[in-house]
C-alpha positions in Angstrom: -110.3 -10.2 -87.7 -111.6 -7.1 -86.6 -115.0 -7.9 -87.2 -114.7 -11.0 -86.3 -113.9 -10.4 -82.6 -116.5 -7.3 -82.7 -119.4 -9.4 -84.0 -118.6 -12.1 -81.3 -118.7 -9.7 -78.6 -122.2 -8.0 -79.6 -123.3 -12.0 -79.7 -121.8 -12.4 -75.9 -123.6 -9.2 -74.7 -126.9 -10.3 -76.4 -127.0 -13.7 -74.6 -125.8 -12.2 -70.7 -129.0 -9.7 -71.4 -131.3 -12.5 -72.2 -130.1 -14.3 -69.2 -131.0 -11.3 -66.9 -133.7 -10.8 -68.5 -134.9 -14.7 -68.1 -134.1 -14.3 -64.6 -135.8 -11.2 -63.7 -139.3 -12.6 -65.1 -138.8 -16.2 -63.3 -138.4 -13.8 -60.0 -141.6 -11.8 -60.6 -143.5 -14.7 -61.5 -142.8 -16.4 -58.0 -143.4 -13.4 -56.4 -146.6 -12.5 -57.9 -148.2 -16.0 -57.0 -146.1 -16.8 -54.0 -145.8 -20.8 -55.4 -143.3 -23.0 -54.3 -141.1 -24.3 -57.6 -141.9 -28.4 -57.5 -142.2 -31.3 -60.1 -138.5 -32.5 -62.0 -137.1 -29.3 -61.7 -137.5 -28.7 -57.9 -136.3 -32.1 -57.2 -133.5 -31.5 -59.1 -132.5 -28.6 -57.1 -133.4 -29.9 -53.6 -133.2 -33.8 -53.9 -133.0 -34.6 -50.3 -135.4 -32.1 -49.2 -133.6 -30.2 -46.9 -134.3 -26.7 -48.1 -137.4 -27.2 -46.8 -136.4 -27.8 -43.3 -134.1 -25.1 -43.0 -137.1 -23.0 -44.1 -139.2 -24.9 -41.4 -136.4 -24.3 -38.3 -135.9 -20.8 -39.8 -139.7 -20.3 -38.7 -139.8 -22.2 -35.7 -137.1 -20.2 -34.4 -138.6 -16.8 -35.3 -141.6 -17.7 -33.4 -139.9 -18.9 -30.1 -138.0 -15.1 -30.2 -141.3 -13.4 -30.7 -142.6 -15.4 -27.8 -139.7 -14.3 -25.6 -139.6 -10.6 -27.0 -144.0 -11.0 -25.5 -142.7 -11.9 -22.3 -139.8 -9.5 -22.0 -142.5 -6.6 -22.6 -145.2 -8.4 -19.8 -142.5 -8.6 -17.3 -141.5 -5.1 -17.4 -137.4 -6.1 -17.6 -136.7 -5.2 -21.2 -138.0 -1.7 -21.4 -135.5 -1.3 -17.9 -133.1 -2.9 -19.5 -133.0 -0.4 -22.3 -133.1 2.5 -20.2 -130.2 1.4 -18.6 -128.3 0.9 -21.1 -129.2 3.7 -23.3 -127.1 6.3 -21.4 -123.9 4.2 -21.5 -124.2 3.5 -25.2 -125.3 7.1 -25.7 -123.0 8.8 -24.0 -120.0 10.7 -25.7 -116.6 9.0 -25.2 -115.0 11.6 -21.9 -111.8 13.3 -22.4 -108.6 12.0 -20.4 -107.9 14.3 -18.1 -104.8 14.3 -15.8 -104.8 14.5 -12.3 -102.1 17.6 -10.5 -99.7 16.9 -8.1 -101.6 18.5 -4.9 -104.9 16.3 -6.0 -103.0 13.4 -6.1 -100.9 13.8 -2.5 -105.0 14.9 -1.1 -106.1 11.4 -2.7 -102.9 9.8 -0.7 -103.2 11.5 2.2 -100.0 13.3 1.8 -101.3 16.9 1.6 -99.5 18.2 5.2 -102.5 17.5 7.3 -102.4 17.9 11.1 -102.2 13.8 11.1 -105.2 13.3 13.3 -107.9 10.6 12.0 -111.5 12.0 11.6 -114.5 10.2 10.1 -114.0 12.1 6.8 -110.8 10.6 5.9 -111.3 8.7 2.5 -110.6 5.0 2.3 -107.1 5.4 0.5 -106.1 7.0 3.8 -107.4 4.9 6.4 -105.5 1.8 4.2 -102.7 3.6 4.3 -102.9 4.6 8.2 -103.3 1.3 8.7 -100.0 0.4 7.5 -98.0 2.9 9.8 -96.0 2.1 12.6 -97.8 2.0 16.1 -94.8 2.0 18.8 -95.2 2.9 22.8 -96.0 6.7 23.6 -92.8 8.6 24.7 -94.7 10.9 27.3 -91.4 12.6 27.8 -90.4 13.6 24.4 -93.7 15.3 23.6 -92.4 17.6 26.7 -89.3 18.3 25.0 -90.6 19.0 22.2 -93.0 21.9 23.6 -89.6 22.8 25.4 -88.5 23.2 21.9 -91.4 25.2 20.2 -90.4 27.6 23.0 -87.1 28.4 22.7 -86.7 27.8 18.7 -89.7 31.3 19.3 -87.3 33.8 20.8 -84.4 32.4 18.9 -85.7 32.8 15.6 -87.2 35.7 16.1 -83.5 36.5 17.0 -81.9 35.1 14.4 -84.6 37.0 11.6 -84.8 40.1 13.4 -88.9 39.5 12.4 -91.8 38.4 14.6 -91.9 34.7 14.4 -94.6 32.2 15.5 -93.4 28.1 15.7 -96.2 25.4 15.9 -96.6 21.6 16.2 -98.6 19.9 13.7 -98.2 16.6 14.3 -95.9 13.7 16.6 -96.4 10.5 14.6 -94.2 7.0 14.7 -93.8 5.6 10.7 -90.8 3.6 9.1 -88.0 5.2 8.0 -88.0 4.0 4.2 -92.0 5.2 4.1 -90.8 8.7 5.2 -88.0 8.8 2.6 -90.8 8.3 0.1 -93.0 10.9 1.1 -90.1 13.9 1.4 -92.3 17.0 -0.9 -89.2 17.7 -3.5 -87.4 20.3 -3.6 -85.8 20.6 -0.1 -83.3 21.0 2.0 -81.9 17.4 4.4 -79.6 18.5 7.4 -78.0 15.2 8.7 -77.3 16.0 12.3 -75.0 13.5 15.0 -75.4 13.5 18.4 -72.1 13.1 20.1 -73.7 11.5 23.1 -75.7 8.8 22.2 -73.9 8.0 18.6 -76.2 8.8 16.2 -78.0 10.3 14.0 -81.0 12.5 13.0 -82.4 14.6 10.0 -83.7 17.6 9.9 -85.9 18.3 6.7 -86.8 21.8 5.4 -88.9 22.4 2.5 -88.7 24.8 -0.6 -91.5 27.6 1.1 -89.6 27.9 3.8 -86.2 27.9 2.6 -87.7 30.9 0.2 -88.9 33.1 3.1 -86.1 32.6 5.3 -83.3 33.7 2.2 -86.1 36.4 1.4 -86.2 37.6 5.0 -82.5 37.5 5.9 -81.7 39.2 2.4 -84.0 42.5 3.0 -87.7 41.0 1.6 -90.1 43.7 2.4 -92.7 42.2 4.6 -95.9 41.5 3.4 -94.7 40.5 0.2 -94.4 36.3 -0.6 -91.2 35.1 -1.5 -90.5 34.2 -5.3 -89.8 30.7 -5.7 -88.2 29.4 -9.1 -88.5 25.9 -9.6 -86.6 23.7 -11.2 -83.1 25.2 -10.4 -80.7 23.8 -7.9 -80.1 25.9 -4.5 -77.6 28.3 -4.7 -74.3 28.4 -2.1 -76.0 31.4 -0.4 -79.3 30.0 -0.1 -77.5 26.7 1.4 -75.7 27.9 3.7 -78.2 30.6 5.0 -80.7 27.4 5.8 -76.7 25.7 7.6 -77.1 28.7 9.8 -80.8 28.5 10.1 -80.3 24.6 11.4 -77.6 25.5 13.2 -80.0 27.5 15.4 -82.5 24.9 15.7 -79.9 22.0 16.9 -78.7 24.5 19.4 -82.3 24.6 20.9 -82.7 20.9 20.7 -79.5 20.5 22.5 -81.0 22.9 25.1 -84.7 21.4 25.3 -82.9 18.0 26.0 -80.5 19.5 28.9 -83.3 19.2 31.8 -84.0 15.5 30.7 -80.0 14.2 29.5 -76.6 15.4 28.9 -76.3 15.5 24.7 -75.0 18.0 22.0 -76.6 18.3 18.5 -73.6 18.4 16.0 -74.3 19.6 12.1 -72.9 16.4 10.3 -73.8 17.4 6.5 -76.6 18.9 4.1 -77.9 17.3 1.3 -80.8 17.5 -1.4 -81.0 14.1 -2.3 -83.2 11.6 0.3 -81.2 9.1 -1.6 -78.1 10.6 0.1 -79.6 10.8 4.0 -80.3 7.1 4.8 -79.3 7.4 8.4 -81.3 4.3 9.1 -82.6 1.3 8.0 -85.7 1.1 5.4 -87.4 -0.6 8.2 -86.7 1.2 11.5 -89.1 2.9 13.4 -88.5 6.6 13.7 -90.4 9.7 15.7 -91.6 12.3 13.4 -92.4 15.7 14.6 -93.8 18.1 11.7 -93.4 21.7 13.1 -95.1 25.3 11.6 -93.1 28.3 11.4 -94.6 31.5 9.9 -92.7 34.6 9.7 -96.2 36.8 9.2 -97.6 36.4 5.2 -94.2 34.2 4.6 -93.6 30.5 6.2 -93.1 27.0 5.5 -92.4 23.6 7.7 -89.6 22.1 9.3 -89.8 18.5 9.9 -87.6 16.4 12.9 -86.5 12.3 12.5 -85.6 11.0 15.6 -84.8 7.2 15.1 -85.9 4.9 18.0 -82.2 3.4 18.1 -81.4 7.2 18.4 -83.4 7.6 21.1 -82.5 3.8 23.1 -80.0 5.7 25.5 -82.5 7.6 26.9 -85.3 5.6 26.5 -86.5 5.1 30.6 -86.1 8.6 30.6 -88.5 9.4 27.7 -91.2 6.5 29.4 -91.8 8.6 32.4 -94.5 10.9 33.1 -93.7 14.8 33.0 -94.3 16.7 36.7 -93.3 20.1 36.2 -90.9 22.0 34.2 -88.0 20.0 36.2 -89.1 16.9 34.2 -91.0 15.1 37.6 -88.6 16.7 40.6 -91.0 18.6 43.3 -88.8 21.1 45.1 -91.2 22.0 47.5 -91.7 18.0 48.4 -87.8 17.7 48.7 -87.5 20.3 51.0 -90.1 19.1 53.3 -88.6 15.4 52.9 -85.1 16.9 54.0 -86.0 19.0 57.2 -88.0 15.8 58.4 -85.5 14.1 58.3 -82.9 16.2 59.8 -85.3 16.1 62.9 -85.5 12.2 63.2 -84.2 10.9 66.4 -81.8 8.0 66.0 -80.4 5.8 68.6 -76.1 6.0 68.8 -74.5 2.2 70.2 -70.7 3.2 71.9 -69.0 0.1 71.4 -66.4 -1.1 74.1 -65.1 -4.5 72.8 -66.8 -7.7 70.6 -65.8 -11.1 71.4 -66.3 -14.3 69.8 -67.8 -17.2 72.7 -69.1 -20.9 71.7 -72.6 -21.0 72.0 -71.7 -23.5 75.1 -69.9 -20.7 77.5 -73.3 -18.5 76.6 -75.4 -20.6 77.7 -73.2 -21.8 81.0 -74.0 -17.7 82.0 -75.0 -17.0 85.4 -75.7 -13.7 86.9 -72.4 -12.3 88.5 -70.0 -13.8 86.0 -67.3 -11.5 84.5 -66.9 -11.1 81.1 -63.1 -9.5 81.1 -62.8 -7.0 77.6 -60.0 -7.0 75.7 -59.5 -3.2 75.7 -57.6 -1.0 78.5 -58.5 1.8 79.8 -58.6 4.6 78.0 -58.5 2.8 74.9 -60.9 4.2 71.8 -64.2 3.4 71.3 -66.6 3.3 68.2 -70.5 5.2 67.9 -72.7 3.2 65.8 -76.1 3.5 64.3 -77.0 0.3 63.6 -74.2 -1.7 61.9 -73.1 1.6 60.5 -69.9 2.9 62.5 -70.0 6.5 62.9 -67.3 7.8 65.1 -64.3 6.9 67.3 -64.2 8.5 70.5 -63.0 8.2 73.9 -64.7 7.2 77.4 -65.0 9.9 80.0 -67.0 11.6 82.8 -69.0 14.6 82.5 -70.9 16.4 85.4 -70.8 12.9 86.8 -71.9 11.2 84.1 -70.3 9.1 81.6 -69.5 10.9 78.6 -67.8 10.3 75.1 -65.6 12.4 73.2 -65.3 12.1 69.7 -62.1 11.9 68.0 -62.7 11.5 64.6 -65.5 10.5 61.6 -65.4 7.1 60.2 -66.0 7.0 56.5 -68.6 4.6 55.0 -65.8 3.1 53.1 -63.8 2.1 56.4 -66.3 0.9 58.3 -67.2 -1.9 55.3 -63.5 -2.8 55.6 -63.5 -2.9 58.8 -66.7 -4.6 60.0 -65.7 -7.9 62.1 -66.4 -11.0 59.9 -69.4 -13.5 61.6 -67.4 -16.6 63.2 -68.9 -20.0 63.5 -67.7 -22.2 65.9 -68.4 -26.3 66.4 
């Protein structure tokens, strides 16, 4: 059996090498005369002929793609092409790179800019300034806010025993959801009521200022920048050296408000959370103020919300235009108005009697009729200005002249009371 199988295999082996080897000579033989196989054989193998037409389609088309591959090169558009494309299929795949937190608030437009529009602004930023709020101009409050700068100067510089410099940046009008949004995290939210109007307000101080202030009230040598760790929550003392540091700052508000209205800034609560300082709607219009305070190589900002509903109670007051640190009173015009008029002549009626008569008996008057009064003599008699009764006096003589003495003052009050009503008579 062994043999058996062995000598059929050597026979298998023999007749697959004289197959290749048939093969390999019909190949070369075509090749060497480049003849087409026909007669019985070639029929057999293409009976319908269509080899042949796939041969004549396959050159029909590589002509028509030389032809367009002539063109391309006369019209100049292929070798363009190329270039064009060469660098982009060329060029090494670029590693991702991810963007930092200040190069994405500059792309935004959230980088603490003065928030004045210039021609350089990129177009993120003017699609974006295009959604804020645009409400009418408070004339008024801008005053009160310099007021404000002013006094927060000296009292800081009180309250740190350094030399302290406050700036505005900017005065803007924006929703109050879109604000929320925008808060740079950490810092410090100081809800704030005032008692007056029945509101609210926030006060927002961030993380470089909260650091320079605790460094400066806790012995910092100057000169030196605070050291801020991130990451950690604020400690009781730094929280409620920045309650004290509001504190101050409401006081002044309270103050730069007192020429304009009556109100008191109350501290209300501190929080960290935006989440937990909605004093308004998402979609309320608020006032923004954005103010600078550096305490020599050591600062940061302090931001203001006033919401417009905060604001409604004074709101005619705020639309007016500011003359003067007295918020539009002229002292020197008042006193000139007042010593005019003390010298204005007026004319002084002294009533004896009224009487009510038809129209009839008036016009039946003829000169040297007697009109009897109801009074005697020696009864009193009123001064008037007008319809405005003055004084109550009585009739006299005085170096031959009639003369009247006053008695007493008739209040405004009385005289309304006790003006005669008008009678008509049919």
């Amino acid at each position: 059996m062994t043999d058996a199988s062995d000598a059929r295999s050597s026979s298998t082996a023999t007749a697959e090498e004289g197959w290749a080897d048939a093969l390999a000579e019909a190949a070369a033989g075509g090749a060497a005369d480049g003849s087409v196989t026909s007669g019985p054989i070639a029929a057999a193998e293409d009976p319908e002929g269509w080899g042949a037409a796939l041969t004549e389609a396959a050159g029909s088309e590589t002509g028509e793609a030389r032809q367009l591959s002539d063109l391309a090169e006369a019209d100049g558009w292929g070798d363009a092409l190329a270039d064009a494309v060469a660098p982009v299929i060329a060029a090494p795949p670029e590693s991702t790179r991810v963007l930092s937190q200040a190069e994405i608030d500059s792309l935004l437009g959230f980088d603490g800019g003065n928030g004045a529009e210039d021609d350089t602004s990129s177009g993120i930023e003017k699609v974006i300034a295009r959604g804020l709020v645009s409400y009418e101009r408070l004339p008024m409050l801008e005053i009160v806010f310099d007021r404000l700068v002013r006094i927060m100067s000296t009292s800081l510089r009180n309250f740190t025993q350094d030399n302290v410099e406050v700036s505005i940046e900017s005065i803007n009008s924006l929703r109050f959801g879109d604000y929320l949004n925008s808060i740079p995290l950490p810092a410090m939210l100081v809800v704030f009521k005032a008692e007056e109007w029945d509101n609210y307000g926030l006060v927002v101080v961030d993380s470089a200022l909260i650091y320079s202030v605790v460094d400066v009230l806790l012995g910092g040598r100057r000169g030196t920048s605070p050291m801020r760790v991130e990451g950690r929550p604020y400690t009781t003392i730094e929280r409620g050296l920045i309650e004290r540091l509001c504190g101050v700052v409401l006081q002044d508000l309270t103050e730069a408000f007192s020429p304009l209205a009556e109100v008191h800034f109350r501290f209300d609560r501190l929080e960290v959370n935006p989440r937990f300082a909605a004093i308004s709607r998402a979609s309320n219009a608020t006032v923004l103020t954005r103010m600078r305070i550096d305490m020599e190589s050591r600062g940061g900002q302090i931001q203001l919300l006033l919401p417009y509903a905060t604001l409604e109670p004074v709101r005619e007051l705020l639309l007016q235009q500011f003359m003067g640190e007295k918020f539009g009173r002229d002292s020197i015009w008042e006193t000139h108005l007042a010593e005019e008029l003390r010298q204005t002549e007026v004319a002084l009626d002294v009533v004896l009697d009224e009487q009510t008569m038809n129209l009839a008996d008036v016009v039946r008057l003829r000169v040297g009729d007697r009109i009897t009064l109801g009074v005697g003599p020696g009864a009193p008699v009123r001064l008037r200005c007008g319809d405005t009764a003055l004084f109550e006096g009585k009739v006299g003589g005085s170096k031959g002249r009639l003369a009247v003495r006053i008695e007493r003052s008739i209040s405004r009050h009385d005289s309304e009371q006790e003006m005669p009503a008008v009678e008509t008579v049919g």
